[in-house]
C-alpha positions in Angstrom: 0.0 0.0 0.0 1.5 3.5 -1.3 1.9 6.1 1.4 -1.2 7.8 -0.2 -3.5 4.7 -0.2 -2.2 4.7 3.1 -3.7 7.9 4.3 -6.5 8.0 2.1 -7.6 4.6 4.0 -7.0 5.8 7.1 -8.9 9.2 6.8 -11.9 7.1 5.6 -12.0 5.1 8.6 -10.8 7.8 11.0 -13.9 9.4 9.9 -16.0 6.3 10.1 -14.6 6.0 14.0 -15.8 9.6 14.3 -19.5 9.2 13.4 -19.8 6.3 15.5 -18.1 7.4 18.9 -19.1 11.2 18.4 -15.2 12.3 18.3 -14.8 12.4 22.1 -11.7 10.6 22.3 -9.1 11.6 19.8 -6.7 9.3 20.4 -9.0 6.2 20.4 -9.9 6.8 16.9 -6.6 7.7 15.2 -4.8 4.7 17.2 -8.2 2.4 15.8 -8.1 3.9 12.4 -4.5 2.9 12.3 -5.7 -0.7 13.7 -8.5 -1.2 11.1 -6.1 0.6 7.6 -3.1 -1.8 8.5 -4.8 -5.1 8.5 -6.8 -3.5 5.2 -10.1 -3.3 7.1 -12.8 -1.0 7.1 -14.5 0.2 10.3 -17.8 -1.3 10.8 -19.3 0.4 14.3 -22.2 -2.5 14.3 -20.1 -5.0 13.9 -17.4 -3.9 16.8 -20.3 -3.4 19.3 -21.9 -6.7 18.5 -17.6 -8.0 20.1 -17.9 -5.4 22.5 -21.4 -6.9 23.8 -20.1 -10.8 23.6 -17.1 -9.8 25.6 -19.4 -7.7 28.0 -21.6 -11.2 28.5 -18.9 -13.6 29.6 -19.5 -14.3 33.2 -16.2 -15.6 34.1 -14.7 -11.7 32.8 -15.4 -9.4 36.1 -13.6 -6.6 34.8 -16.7 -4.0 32.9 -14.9 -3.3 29.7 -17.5 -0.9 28.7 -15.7 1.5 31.2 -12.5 0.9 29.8 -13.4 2.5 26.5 -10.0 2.2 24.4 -9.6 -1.0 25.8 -12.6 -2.7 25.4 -12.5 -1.7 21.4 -8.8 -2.5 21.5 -9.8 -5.9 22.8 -13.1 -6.4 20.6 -10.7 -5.3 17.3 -8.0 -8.0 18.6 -11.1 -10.8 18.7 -12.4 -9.6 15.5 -9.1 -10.9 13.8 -9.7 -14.6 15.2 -10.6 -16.9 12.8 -12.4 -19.0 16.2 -13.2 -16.1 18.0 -15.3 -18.2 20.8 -11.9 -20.2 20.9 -10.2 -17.0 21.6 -12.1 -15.6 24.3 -11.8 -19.4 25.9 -8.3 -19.4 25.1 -8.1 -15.5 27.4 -10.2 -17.1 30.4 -8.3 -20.0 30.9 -5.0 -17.6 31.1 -6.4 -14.9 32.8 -7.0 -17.9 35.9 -3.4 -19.1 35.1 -2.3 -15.2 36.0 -4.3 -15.0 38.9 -3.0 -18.3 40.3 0.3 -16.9 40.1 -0.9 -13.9 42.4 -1.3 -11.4 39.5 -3.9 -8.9 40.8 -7.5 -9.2 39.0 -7.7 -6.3 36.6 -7.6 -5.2 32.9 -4.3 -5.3 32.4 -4.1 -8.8 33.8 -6.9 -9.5 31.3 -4.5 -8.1 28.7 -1.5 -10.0 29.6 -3.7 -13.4 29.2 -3.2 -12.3 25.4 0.2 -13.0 25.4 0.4 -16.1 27.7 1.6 -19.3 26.2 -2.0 -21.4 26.4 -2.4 -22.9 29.1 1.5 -22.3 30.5 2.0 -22.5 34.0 5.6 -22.3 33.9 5.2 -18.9 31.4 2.9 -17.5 34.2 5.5 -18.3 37.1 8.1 -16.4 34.9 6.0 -13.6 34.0 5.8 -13.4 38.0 9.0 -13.6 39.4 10.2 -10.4 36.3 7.8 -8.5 37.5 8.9 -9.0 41.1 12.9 -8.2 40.3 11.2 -5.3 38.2 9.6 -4.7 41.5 12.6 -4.4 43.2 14.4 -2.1 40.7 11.6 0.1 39.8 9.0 0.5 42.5 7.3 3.1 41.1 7.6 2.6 37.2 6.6 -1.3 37.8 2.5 -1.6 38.6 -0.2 -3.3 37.6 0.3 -1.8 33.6 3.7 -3.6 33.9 1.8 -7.0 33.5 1.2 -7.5 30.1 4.7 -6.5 29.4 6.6 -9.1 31.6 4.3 -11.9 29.7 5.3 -11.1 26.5 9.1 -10.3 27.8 9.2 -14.3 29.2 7.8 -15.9 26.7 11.5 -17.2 26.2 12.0 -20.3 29.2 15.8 -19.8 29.1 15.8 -16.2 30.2 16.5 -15.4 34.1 14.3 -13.1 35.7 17.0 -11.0 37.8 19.2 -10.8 34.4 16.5 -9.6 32.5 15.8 -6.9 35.5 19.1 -5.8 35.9 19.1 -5.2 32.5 16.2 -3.2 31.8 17.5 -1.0 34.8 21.1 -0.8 33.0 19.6 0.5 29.9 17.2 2.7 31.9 19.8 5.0 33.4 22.0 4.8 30.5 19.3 6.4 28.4 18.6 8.7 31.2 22.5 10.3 30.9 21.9 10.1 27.5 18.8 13.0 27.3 16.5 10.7 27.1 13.2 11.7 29.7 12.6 9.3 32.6 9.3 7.9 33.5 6.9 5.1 32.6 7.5 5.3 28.5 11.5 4.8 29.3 10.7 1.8 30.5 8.8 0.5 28.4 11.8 1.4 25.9 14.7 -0.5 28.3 11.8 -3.4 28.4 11.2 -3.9 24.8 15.3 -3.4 24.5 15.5 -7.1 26.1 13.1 -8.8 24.0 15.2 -10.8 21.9 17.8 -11.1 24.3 18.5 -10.4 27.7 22.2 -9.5 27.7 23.4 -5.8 27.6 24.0 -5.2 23.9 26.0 -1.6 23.9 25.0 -2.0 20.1 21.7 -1.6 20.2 22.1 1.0 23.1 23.8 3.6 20.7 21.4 2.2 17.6 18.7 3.1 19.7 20.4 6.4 20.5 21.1 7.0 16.9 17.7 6.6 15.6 16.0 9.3 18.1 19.1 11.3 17.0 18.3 10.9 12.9 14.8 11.7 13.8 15.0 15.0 15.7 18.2 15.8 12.9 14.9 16.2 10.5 13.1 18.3 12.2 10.7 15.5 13.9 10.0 16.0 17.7 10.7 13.0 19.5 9.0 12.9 22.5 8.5 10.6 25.7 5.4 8.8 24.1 7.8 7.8 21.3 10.3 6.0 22.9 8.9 2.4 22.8 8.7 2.8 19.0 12.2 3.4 19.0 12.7 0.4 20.5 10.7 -1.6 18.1 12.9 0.5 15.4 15.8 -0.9 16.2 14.7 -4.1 16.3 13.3 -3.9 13.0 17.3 -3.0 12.1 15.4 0.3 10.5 18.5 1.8 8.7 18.4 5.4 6.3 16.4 4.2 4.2 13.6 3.0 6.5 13.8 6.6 8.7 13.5 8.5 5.1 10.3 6.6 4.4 9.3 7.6 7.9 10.4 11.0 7.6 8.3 11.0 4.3 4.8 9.1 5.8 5.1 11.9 8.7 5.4 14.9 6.2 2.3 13.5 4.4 0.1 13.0 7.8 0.9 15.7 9.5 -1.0 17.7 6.7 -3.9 16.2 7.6 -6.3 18.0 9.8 -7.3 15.4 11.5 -4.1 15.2 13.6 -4.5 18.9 14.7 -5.0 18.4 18.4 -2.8 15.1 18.2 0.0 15.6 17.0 1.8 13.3 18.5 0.4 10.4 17.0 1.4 11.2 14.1 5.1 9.8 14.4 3.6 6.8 15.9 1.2 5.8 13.2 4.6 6.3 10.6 6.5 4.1 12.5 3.7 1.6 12.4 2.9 1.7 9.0 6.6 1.3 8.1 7.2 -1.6 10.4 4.3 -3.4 9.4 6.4 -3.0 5.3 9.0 -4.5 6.7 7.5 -7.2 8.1 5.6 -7.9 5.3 8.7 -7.9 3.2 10.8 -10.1 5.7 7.7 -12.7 5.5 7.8 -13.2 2.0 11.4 -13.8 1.6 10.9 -16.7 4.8 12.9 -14.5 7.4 9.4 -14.3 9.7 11.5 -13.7 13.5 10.4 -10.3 12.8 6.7 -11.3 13.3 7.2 -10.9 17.1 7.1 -7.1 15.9 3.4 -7.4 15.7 2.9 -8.5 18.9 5.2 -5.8 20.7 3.4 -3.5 18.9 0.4 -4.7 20.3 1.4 -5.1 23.4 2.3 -1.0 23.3 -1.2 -0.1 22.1 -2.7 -2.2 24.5 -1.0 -0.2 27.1 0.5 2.7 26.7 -1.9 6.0 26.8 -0.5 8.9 24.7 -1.4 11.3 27.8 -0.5 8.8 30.4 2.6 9.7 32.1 4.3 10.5 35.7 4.9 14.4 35.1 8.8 14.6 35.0 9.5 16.8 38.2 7.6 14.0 40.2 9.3 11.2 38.6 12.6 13.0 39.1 11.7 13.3 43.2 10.5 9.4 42.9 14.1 8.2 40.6 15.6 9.7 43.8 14.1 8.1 46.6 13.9 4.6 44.5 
């Protein structure tokens, strides 16, 4: 899809979004008009509701998703993509009691992190746990209840060590810190993703992560805290000159559009996207496919991460301190 398929795609069902939910949450529609013009879908408002209502009805999910707005359609758009979508929802149950057996809180990022669970894995569970208790330790107040579906989908490996993979993402942490980067909840989320693959300090990918923020702001693009995790799928998409100049020119063409007026941020983030999801496509055709688990981080991210959502930096800098 050319970059102007792309956007003309995107402002169809951006607009769709908007005369279904009555534009009262910006962000909502651009991240689900993204959603719906990457997988070449168009937005259906009956059809979501119909997912949103199934989900609502299932006795063994406490949580009211209706009051988690972004989530619940986040969650109904992920269902929608099931080929066995009762399957599915069995498949999150059964995980989301696996998680709780492991002493994860009840909540809807638990409910989230039973996406990424191994069916039916115990041992993934136990894992999942015991990071999120070393990420505990290092990060009091950056690791909570959001943390969860993240330390699923970072132990999904059974040979990496908890307290390594801790001790790592803290490493990276404060070496992104000296290095200008803003602390808080999205940095971590950056050192996180940073260990997906492997758990090891790599000071290659710490100045490749460095240098693509770096080639970014060089063009004029404003690379700000809500950013950072899509750095960190960058570099682990080995984006190189060529893949930032097709960024550079996606962001050029959607930053014209009015529809990003009063969310502008987003629009950096839906480039990246677009451009990772080209590379994956490419990679799967000539049988290289390790760069699927893209997808999923991505996912993972949206899932998550608000664009507002943040600890405001003078507070996080009193609460770095004290931790």
């Amino acid at each position: 899809m050319s970059d102007e398929q792309f956007v003309t795609s995107f402002q169809a069902n951006y607009n769709r979004l908007f005369n279904y939910t009555g534009g009262h949450d910006i962000e909502l529609m651009l991240s689900m008009a993204c959603k719906y013009t990457l997988a070449n879908k168009q937005f259906s408002g009956v059809i979501l509701q119909k997912v949103i209502e199934q989900i609502q009805n299932i006795k063994e999910i406490s949580i009211p998703v209706s009051l988690e707005t972004s989530i619940g359609y986040k969650l109904a758009f992920h269902l929608l993509q099931q080929e066995d979508r009762n399957k599915e929802i069995q498949r999150i149950v059964e995980n989301d009691e696996i998680l709780e057996t492991v002493k994860f809180s009840k909540s809807i990022y638990r409910l989230i992190g039973a996406l990424f669970l191994h069916k039916g894995n115990l041992e993934h569970a136990q894992r999942a746990k015991k990071l999120f208790e070393e990420m505990n330790q290092n990060q009091r107040v950056l690791t909570s209840k959001e943390s969860i579906p993240y330390v699923v989908f970072l132990t999904a490996n059974p040979i990496v060590k908890a307290k390594n993979q801790a001790d790592t993402i803290m490493k990276y942490y404060r070496e992104l810190r000296e290095n200008q980067f803003t602390m808080g909840k999205h940095l971590q989320v950056l050192a996180q993703i940073m260990t997906i693959y492997s758990a090891d300090y790599n000071e290659i990918l710490f100045q490749y992560v460095i240098s693509l923020r770096d080639a970014l702001t060089g063009q004029g693009i404003k690379v700000k805290r809500v950013h950072y995790p899509y750095l960190g799928v960058l570099a682990l998409a080995a984006a190189n000159e060529t893949k930032i100049s097709e960024i550079l020119s996606l962001y050029t063409l959607l930053k014209k559009q009015t529809i990003f007026k009063n969310a502008k941020d987003y629009v950096l983030i839906v480039a990246i996207e677009k451009i990772v999801q080209d590379v994956i496509e490419v990679q799967n055709v000539i049988e290289m496919t390790a760069l699927t688990n893209l997808l999923e981080i991505l996912n993972v991210v949206d899932f998550v991460l608000e664009i507002g959502s943040y600890v405001p930096s003078g507070i996080s800098g009193v609460l770095d301190f004290f931790n």
